[in-house]
C-alpha positions as CSV (number, residue, x, y, z in Angstrom):
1,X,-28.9,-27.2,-8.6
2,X,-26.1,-27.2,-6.4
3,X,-23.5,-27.6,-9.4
4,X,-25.5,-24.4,-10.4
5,X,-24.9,-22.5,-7.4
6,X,-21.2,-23.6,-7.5
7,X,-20.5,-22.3,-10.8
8,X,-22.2,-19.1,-10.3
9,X,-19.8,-18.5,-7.1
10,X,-17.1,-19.4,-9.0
11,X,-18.2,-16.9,-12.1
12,X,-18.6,-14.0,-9.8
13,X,-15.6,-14.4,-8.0
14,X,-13.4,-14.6,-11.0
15,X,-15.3,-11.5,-12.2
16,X,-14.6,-9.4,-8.4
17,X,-11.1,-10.7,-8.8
18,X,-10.3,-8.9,-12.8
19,X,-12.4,-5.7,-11.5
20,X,-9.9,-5.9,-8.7
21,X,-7.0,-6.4,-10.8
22,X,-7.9,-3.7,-12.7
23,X,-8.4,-1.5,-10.2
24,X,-4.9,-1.6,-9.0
25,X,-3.7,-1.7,-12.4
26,X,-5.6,1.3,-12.9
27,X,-4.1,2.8,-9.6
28,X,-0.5,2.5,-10.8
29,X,-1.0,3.6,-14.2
30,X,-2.4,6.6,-12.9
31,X,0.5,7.4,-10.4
32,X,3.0,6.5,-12.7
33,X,1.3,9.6,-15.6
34,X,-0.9,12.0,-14.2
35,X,1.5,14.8,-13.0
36,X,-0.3,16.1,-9.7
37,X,1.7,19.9,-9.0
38,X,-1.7,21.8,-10.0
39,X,-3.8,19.5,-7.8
40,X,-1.3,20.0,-5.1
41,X,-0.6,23.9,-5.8
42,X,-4.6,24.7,-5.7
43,X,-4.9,22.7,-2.1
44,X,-2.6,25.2,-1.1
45,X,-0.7,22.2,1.3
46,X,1.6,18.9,-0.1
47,X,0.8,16.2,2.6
48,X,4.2,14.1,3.4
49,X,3.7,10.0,4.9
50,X,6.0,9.4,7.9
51,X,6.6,7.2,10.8
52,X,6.6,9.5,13.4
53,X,8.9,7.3,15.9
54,X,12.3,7.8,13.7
55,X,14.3,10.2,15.4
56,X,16.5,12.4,14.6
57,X,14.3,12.6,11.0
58,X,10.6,12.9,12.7
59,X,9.0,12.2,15.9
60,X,7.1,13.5,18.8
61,X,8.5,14.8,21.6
62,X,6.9,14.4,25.0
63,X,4.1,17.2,24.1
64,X,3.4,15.8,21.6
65,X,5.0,18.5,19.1
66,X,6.5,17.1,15.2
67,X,10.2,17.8,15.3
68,X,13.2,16.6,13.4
69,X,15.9,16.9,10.9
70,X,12.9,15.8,7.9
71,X,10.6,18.4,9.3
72,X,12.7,20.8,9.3
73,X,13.9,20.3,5.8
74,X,10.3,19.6,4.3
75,X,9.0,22.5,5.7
76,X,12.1,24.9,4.6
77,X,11.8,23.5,0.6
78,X,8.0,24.5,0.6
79,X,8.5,27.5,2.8
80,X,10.2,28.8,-0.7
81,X,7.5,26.8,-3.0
82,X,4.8,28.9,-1.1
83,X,3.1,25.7,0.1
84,X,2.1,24.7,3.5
85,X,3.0,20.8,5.1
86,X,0.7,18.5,6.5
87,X,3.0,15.5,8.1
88,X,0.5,12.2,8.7
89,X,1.6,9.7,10.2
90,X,1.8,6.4,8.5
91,X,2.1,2.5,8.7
92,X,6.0,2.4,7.3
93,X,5.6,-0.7,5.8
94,X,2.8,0.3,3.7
95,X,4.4,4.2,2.7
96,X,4.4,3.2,-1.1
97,X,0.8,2.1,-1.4
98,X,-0.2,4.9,0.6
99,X,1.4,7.1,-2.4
100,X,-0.1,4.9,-5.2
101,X,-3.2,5.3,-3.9
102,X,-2.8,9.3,-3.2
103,X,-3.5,9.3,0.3
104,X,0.0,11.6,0.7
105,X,1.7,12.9,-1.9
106,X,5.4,12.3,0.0
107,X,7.6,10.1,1.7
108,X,9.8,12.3,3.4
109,X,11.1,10.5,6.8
110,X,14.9,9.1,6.3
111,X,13.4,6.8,3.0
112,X,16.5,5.2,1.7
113,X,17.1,5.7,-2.1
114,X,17.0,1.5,-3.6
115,X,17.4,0.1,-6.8
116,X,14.3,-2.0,-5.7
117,X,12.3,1.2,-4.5
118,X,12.9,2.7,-8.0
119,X,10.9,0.7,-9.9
120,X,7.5,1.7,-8.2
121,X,8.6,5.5,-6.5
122,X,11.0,8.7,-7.6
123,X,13.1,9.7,-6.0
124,X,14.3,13.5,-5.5
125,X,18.2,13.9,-5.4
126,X,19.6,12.2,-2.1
127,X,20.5,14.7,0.5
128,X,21.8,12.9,3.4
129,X,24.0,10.0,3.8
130,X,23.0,6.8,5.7
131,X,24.0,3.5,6.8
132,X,23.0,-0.3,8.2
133,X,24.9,-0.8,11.4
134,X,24.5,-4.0,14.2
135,X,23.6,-2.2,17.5
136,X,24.2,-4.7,20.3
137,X,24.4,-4.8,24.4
138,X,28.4,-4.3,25.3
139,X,27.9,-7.2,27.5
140,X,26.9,-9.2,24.9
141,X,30.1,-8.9,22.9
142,X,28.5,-8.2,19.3
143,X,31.3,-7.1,17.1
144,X,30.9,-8.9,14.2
145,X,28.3,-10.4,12.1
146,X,29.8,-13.5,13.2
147,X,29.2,-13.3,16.7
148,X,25.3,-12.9,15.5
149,X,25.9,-16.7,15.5
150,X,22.4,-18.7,17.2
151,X,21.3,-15.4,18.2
152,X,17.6,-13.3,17.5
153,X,18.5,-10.1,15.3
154,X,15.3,-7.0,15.6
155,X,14.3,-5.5,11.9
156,X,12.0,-2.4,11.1
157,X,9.3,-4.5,9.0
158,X,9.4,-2.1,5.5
159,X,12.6,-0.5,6.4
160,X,15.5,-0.8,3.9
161,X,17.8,-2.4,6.9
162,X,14.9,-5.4,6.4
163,X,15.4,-4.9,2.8
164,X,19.2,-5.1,2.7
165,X,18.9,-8.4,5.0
166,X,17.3,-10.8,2.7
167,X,18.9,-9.3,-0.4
168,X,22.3,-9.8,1.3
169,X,22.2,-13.0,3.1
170,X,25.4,-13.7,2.9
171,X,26.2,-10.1,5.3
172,X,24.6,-11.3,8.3
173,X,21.5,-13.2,7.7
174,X,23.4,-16.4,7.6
175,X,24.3,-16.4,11.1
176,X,21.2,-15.2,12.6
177,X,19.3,-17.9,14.6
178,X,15.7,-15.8,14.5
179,X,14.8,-13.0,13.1
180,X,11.5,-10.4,14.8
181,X,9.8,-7.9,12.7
182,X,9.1,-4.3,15.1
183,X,6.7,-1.6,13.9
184,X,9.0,0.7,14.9
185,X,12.4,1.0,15.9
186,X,11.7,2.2,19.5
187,X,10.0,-1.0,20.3
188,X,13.0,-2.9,19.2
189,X,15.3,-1.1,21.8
190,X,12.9,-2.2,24.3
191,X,13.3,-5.6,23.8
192,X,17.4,-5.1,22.7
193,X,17.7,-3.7,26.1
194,X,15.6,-6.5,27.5
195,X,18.0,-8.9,25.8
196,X,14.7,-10.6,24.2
197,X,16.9,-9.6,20.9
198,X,20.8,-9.6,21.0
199,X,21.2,-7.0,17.6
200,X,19.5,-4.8,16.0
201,X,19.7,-3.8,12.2
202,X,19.4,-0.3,12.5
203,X,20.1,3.2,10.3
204,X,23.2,4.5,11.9
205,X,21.2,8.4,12.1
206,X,18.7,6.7,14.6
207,X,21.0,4.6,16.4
208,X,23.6,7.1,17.2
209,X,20.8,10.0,18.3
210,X,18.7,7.3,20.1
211,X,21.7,5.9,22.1
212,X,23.6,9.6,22.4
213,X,20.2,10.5,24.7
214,X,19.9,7.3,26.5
215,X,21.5,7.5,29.8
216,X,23.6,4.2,29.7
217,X,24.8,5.1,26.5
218,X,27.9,3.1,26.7
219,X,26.5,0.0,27.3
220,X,25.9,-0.2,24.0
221,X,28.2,-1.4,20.8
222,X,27.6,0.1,17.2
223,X,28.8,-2.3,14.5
224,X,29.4,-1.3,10.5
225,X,29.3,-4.8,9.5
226,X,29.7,-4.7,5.8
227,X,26.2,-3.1,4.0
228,X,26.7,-0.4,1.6
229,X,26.0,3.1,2.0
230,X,22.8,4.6,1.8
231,X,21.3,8.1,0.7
232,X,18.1,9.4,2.0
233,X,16.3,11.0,-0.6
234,X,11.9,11.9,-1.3
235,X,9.7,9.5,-2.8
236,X,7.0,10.5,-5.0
237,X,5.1,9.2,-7.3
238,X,6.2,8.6,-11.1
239,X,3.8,10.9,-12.6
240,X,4.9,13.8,-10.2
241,X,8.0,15.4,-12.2
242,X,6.9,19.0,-11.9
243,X,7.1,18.1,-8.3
244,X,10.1,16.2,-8.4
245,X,12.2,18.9,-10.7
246,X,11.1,22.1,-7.9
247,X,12.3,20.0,-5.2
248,X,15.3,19.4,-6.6
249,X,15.8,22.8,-7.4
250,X,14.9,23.9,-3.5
251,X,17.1,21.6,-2.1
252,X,20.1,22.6,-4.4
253,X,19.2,26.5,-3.5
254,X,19.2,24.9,0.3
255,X,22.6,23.6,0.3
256,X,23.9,26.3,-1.7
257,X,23.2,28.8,1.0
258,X,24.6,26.9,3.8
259,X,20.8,25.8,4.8
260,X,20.9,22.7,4.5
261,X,24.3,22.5,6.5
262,X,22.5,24.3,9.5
263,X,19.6,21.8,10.0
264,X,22.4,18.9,9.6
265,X,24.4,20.4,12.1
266,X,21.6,21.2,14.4
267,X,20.6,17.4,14.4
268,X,23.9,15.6,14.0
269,X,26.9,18.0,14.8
270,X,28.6,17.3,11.6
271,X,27.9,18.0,8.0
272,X,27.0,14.7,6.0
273,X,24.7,15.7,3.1
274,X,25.5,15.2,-0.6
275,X,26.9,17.6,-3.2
276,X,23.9,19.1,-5.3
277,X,26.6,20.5,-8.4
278,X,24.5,18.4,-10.8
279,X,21.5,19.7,-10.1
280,X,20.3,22.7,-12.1
């Protein structure tokens, strides 16, 4: 009887698991065809995942309010698409099932462009350029990757600095001692600043607009230690070119205009977006 019982266990557990396998097969197949720009024109509003602790791109200010370089872009593209934005805020390191699944329909929020990313999300034509740099204590004397040597290193578990890391062990992750995953990159400065970490891998556009408002700002030593340039571009979902080829088209319109330029020089003070001269 018991042998009985077992096998029938066994049988409908093998059977959950295929229905579940075929759900998320199901899932992908659908994001990766169904082109959603009717769905999302008829709602009236595009709804765009972020984590809404990465400044200069998006975050809260002490009232509460959504600002940054992101929103303001996002919110110029569909201004001219007639759409409005709903921003929701996200777990970062699950943005891409979030967008299988449909819950938003973008992530807009300083997502780096990867080979890796491209084989699950579009991307829209990068417009901003980005990259991995060691932020460290001056007193600690963190130039290097080297000088990483038997020390703990902070990461942004899902971020492409987290990415770059493991793909690129030979960079830095060799001399790292320990490494600590942070939900976001604010709690890693917490604990950089309370030397419980001694570097942090970090975007260079947060680092250098985190650290510009701090008031110690030069106790602190930025590092390019050797990890290739990024671009930030919009993820969306396979299926979505409609959506996809009108963004493209904004943001070329957008930097065209001088735009584009206005937003990056309102957040950064200089002009580091791409050239859009082969987009049509």
């Amino acid at each position: 009887m018991k042998k009985k019982i077992k096998l029938i266990a066994l049988f409908l557990t093998c059977m959950l698991l295929i229905t579940t396998l075929s759900g998320c097969k199901n899932v992908t197949q659908r994001a990766n065809t169904t082109d959603t720009w009717h769905k999302i024109k008829n709602r009236g509003t595009v709804i765009i995942g972020l984590d809404d602790s990465f400044v200069p791109m998006g975050f809260r200010e002490k009232n509460g309010k959504l600002v940054g370089y992101d929103i303001d872009l996002a919110r110029a593209v569909f201004k001219r698409l007639g759409l409005k934005v709903s921003f929701q805020t996200i777990d970062w390191s699950m943005k891409e099932t979030e967008l299988r699944n449909g819950t938003i329909d973008l992530i807009w929020n300083g997502y780096t462009k990867t080979k890796a990313r491209e084989k699950t999300v579009a991307f829209s034509h990068a417009y901003l350029k980005n990259d991995q740099v060691l932020v460290s204590k001056k007193k600690n004397k963190i130039n290097v990757a080297k000088d990483m040597t038997d020390k703990i290193l902070g990461l942004q578990s899902g971020s492409s600095g987290y990415s770059e890391f493991n793909q690129e062990p030979q960079i830095l992750k060799k001399y790292v001692k320990q490494s600590v995953q942070y939900d976001t990159f604010t709690n890693a400065f917490l604990d950089l600043n309370n030397n419980r970490i001694q570097g942090l891998l970090i975007d260079s556009v947060y680092a250098n607009y985190y650290i510009a408002h701090e008031k110690d700002s030069s106790s602190y030593n930025v590092s390019n230690i050797g990890f290739p340039s990024e671009d930030f571009a919009v993820g969306m979902r396979k299926g979505d070119k409609t959506l996809k080829a009108k963004i493209n088209h904004v943001l070329a319109q957008l930097a065209a205009d001088g735009t584009l330029n206005k937003i990056t020089q309102k957040w950064f003070g200089v002009n580091d977006s791409v050239s859009f001269k082969d987009v049509k």
